[in-house]
N, C-alpha and C positions, 0 to 999 in steps of 0.2 A: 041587898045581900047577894042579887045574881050578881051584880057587876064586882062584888069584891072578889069572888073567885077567879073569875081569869086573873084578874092582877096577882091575887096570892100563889096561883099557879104558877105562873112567870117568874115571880118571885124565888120562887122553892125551884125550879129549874134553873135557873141561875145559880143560884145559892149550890147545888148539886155540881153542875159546869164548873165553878170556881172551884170547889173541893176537888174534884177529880183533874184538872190541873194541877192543882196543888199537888195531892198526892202523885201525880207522873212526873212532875218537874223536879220534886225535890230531891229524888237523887243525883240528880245532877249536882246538886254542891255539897249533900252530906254525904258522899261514896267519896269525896276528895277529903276529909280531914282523920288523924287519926295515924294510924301505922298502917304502914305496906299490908299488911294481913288482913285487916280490915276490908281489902278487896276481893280477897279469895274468891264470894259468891258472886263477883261478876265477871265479863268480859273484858278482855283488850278493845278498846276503841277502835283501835287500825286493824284487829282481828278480821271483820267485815269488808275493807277494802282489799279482802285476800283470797274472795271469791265472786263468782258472775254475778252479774248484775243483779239476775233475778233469785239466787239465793241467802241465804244467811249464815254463818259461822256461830255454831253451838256446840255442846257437847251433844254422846250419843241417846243419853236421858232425856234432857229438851227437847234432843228432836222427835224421840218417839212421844214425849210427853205431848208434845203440839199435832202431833198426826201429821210429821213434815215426809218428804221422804230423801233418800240420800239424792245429791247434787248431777244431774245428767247421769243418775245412777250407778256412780262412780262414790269411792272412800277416799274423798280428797280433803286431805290435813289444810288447816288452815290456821295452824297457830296453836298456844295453850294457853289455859287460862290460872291465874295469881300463883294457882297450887299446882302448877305444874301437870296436870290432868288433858289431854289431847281436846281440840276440837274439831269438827269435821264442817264441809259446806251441806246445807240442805235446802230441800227447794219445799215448796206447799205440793201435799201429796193431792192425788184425784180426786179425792172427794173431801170437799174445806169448806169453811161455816161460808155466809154469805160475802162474796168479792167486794175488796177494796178496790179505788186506784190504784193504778198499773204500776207498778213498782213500790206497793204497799203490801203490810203482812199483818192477817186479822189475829190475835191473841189478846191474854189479858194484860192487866196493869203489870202485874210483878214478873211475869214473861216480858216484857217488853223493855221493864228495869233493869231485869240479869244480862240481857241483851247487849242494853246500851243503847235500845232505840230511839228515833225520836216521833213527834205526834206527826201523822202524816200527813203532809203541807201546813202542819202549822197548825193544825184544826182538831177537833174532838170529835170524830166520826167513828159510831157504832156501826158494826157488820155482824152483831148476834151477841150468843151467850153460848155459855160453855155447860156441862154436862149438869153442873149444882148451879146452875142458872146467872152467874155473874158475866156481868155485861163484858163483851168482848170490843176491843178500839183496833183502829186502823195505824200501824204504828210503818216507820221506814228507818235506811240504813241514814246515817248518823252523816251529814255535809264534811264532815273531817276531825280529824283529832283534835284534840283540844293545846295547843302550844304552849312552848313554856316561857313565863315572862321571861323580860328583860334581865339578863345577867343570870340566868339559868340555862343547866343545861341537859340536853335529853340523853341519857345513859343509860345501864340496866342496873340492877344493881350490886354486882359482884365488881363493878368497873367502879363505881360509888366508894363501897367499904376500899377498897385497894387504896385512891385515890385521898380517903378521908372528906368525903365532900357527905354536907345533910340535906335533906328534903329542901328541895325552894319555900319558902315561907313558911318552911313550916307544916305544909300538906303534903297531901298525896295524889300527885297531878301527872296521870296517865299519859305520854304522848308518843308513842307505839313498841312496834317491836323491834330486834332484833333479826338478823336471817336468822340465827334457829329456833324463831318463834317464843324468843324468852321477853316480857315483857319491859320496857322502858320508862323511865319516871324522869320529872323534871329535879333537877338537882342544884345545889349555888354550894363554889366554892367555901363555904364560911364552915367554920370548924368547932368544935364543941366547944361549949364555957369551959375555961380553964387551960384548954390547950394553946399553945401558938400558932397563929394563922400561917397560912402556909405561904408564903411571898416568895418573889423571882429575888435569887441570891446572884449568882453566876450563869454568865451569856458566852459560849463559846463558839465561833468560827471555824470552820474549818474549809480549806486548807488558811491558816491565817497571813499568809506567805506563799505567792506561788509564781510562776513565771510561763506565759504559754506565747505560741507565735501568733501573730496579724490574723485573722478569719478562721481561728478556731473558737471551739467553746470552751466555757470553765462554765463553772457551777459552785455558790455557798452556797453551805449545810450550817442552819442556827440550830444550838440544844441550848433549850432554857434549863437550869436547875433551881429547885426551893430553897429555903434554908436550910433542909435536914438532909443534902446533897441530892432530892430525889427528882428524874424530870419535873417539869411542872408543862402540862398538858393546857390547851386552850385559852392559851391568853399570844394578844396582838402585840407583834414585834413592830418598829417602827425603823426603817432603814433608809440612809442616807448614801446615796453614790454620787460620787464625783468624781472629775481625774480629767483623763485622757479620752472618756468614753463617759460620760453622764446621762442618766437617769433620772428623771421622773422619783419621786418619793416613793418608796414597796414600803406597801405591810402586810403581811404575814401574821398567818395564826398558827400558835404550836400543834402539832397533833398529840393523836393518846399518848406519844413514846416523846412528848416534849423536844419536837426536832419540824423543823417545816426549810428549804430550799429552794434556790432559784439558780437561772441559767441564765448567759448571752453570750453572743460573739464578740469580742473586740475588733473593732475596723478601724483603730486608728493606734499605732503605736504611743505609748508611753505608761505612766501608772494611773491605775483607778485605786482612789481611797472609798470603803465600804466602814459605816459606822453605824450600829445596830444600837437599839436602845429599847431600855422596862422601863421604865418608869426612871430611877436613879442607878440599874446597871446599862453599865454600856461597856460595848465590844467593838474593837477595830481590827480589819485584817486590809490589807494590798497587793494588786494584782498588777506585776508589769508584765506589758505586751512588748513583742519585740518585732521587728523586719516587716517591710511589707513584703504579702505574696506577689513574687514577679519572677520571670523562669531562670534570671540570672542572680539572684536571692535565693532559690527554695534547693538544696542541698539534698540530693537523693543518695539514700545510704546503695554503697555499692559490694562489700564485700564482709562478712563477719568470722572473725579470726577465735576459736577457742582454743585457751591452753591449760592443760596438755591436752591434745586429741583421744589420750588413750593413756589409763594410767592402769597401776593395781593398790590395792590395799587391804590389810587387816579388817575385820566386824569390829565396830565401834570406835573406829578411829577419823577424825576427821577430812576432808576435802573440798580444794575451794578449785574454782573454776574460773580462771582468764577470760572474760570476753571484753573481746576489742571491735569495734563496729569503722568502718571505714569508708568513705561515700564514694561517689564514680568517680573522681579525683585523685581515688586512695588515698585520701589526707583522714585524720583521723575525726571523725564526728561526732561531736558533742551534744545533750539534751536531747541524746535518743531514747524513744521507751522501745526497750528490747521485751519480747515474749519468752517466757525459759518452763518447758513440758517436760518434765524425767518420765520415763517408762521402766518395766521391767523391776529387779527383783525390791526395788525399792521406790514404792512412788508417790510423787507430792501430788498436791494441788498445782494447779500451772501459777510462776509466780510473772511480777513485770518489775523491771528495772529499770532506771534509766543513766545513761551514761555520763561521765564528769567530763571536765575540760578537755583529756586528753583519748577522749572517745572510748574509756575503759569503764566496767563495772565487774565485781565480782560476785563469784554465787558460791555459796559456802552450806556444806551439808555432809551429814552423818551416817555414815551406810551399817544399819540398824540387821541387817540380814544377806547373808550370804550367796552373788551370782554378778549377773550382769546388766547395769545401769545404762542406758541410753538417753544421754541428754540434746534437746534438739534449742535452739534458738533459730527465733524467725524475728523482721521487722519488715512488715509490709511483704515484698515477693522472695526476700533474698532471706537465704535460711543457712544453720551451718548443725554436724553434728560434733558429738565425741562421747564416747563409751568411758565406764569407771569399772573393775571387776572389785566388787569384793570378796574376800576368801578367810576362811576361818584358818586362824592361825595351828599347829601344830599342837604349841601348850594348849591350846584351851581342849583340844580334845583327844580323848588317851585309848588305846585297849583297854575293852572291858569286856569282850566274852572273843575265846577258841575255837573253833568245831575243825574235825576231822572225820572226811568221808572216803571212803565205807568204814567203818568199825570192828570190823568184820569181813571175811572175804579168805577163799582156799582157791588156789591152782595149782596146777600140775609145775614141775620144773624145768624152766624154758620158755614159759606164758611171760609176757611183760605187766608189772602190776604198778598202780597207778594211787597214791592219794593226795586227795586235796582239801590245804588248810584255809577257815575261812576265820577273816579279822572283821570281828564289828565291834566301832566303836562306843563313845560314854555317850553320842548323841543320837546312837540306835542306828546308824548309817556304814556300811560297810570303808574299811578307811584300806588308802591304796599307799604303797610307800615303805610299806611295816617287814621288817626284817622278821621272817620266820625259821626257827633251827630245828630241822627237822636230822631224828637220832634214830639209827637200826639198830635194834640189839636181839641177838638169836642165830640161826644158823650163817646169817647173815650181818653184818657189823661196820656199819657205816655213819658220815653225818654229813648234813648240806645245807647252805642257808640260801633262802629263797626270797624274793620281794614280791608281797602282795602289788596284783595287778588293781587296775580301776577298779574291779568289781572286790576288791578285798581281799581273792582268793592266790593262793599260792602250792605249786604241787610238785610233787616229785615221781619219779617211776624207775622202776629198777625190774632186775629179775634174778631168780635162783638158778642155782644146778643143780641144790642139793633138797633133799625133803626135809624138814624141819617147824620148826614155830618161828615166826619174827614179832618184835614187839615193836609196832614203829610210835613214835613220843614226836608230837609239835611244841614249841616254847616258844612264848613271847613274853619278855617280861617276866611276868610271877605268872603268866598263866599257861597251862599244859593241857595238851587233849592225847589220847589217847589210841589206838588202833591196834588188834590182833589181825595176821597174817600168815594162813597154813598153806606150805607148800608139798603138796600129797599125789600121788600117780592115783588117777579115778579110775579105781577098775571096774 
């Protein structure tokens, strides 16, 4: 009977060993099945590798729950977890149940679950018990996220629903974050029962057609589209170059906006054909190169000609603009890219053009507001300007308000008296040009017309001999102002 006891001990310790693995391991595969939500009560996997070495990424309940304290005693964010809920880094406060290994953390089982921990080295090592006596393990941070298989892929999930893409297999297979701490799931293009899978429709090129000199660069730009016109993101292009300049086989993978690019120089005159392939779309574009660079080959622009230098026009009426580019030859230069900067009362974005066979391009544009337009063209050092005014036509804008000043006003007879009419117009701006008819009536009886200056105003001045009342009246138009003027001896 003595000898069955150690064996039944061993036995029952074991049996305990295997249970308490059991129970730490299995959330490992039953926290991945099930819906997104289903993980609310845990941890980001990569949450942990978002702080030092020796602390942990938790909420601020966990950590006071564990008796941790904050991280180098700092409130450093380290992520959120499923529900959106912050977490911080914490380290093991000064007073902790019995020490683990060096870069192990003693708590319990379901602490160590929410975690995401794993056993530490591998092993079931006890470092105590907790306040209701449950045994306490030696647990550590996590070897790395868990990856998504083959033909999955790692997104959040608001990039998912946009996309149309489900769960990879089926689960819910964590493998990290986002920068702003939003969590990431393994995801596979395949799309709901019922709906139509989302397939590469249309491959487009750009430029598909283009033409550059010997030792510069070009650059394709591929957009994949689906069938339902919309990018289609993450999937490998397969392209073919040949020509005058050959290539090595590119493949390329779309990004999120269904577009991925490449670059070279051409060092050797003639065409490159470029043929991009999905599966059963395909796209072709061609690039001819032209000239070698040599100092008796390379055409330095020498002079650039706008016309007109200097024009006027109407608000909302159109204008185009001659430019003519010329090289040190003054022969006219062709397959120039000119730079064209407007300033002043109307202004664009900076455009670029580039010149036709007979070293011309025009720039055409709409003067939306009233003043003066400064347009500059440069190419490499050699620059040229020319000015556009525009001006608001007369029709569009009319008298719409009188004034006459003083309104009022007495002097003696022999004093020279003065009033002045003021014209603003229908766009609230004083208008210059305006014929004002200014009328005396009283002891005095005169008329005179006058032209508002820049500022709008226009005046007149006169004197009496005699004492009296005068009525003086301004007219423009339909509209009339007013003024009384007493001519009186002040005794």
């Amino acid at each position: 009977m003595k000898k069955v006891r150690p064996v039944l001990r061993k036995a029952i310790y074991f049996s305990l060993c295997y249970l308490i693995l059991l129970s730490i391991f299995s959330f490992c595969s039953c926290d991945q099945r099930g819906s997104e939500s289903s993980t609310a009560t845990y941890y980001p996997w990569s949450a942990q590798g978002n702080c030092p070495e020796s602390c942990l990424c938790m909420s601020l309940e966990e950590g006071k729950k564990l008796g941790f304290e904050l991280c180098q005693g700092q409130m450093t964010q380290c992520g959120k977890d499923t529900s959106g809920s912050p977490l911080y880094c914490f380290q093991k406060g000064h007073i902790s149940p019995p020490s683990c290994p060096e870069g192990c953390f003693c708590m319990g089982i379901e602490e160590g679950k929410k975690l995401r921990l794993e056993l530490c080295q591998g092993q079931i090592i006890e470092c105590g018990k907790d306040a209701s006596g449950q045994i306490l393990y030696c647990f550590q941070k996590p070897t790395g996220p868990p990856r998504c298989p083959t033909g999955c892929l790692c997104i959040n999930k608001v990039e998912a629903e946009k996309l149309g893409y489900r769960l990879c297999q089926g689960q819910v297979t964590e493998c990290g974050v986002d920068p702003s701490g939003v969590s990431m799931y393994c995801y596979t293009t395949a799309v709901a029962p019922g709906q139509a899978a989302r397939v590469p429709a249309r491959l487009v090129i750009e430029p598909v057609q283009d033409r550059n000199q010997v030792g510069t660069k070009h650059t394709f730009t591929f957009t994949l589209y689906d069938n339902y016109g919309n990018p289609l993101p993450y999937v490998r292009i397969y392209i073919s170059h040949t020509g005058a300049n050959p290539m090595l086989p590119i493949e390329l993978v779309t990004d999120a906006a269904g577009k991925n690019s490449y670059s070279y120089t051409g060092n050797n005159a003639g065409t490159d054909f470029v043929t991009a392939k999905v599966g059963n779309v395909v796209a072709s574009a061609t690039k001819e190169w032209y000239g070698q660079i040599t100092e008796t080959t390379v055409r330095l622009p020498g002079r650039i000609v706008i016309t007109p230098s200097s024009s006027r026009n109407p608000v909302g009426t159109t204008h185009t603009f001659t430019i003519t580019v010329y090289d040190v030859q003054n022969k006219p230069l062709d397959n120039a890219r000119v730079r064209i900067t407007q300033s002043g009362a109307n202004v664009f974005l900076p455009a670029e053009l580039v010149t036709d066979a007979n070293g011309v391009v025009r720039y055409t544009y709409t003067g939306g507001k009233a003043g003066l337009d400064t347009i500059t063209v440069t190419i490499g050092s050699v620059s040229a300007t020319a000015t556009k005014e525009w001006y608001t036509q007369p029709s569009q804008v009319t008298p719409a308000r009188l004034t006459l000043t003083p309104t009022n006003a007495s002097n003696p007879p022999g004093k020279t008296h003065t009033v002045t009419a003021t014209v603003i117009g229908s766009d609230g701006k004083p208008m210059s040009g305006v014929d004002v008819t200014f009328s005396v009536i009283g002891v005095n009886n005169f008329a005179r017309h006058v032209t508002t200056d820049a500022t709008g105003k226009a005046s007149i001045s006169y004197t009496s001999k005699k004492e009296g009342k005068d009525t003086i009246n301004a007219t423009v138009g339909g509209l009339k102002a007013t003024a009384t003027k007493w001519w009186e001896v002040i005794k």
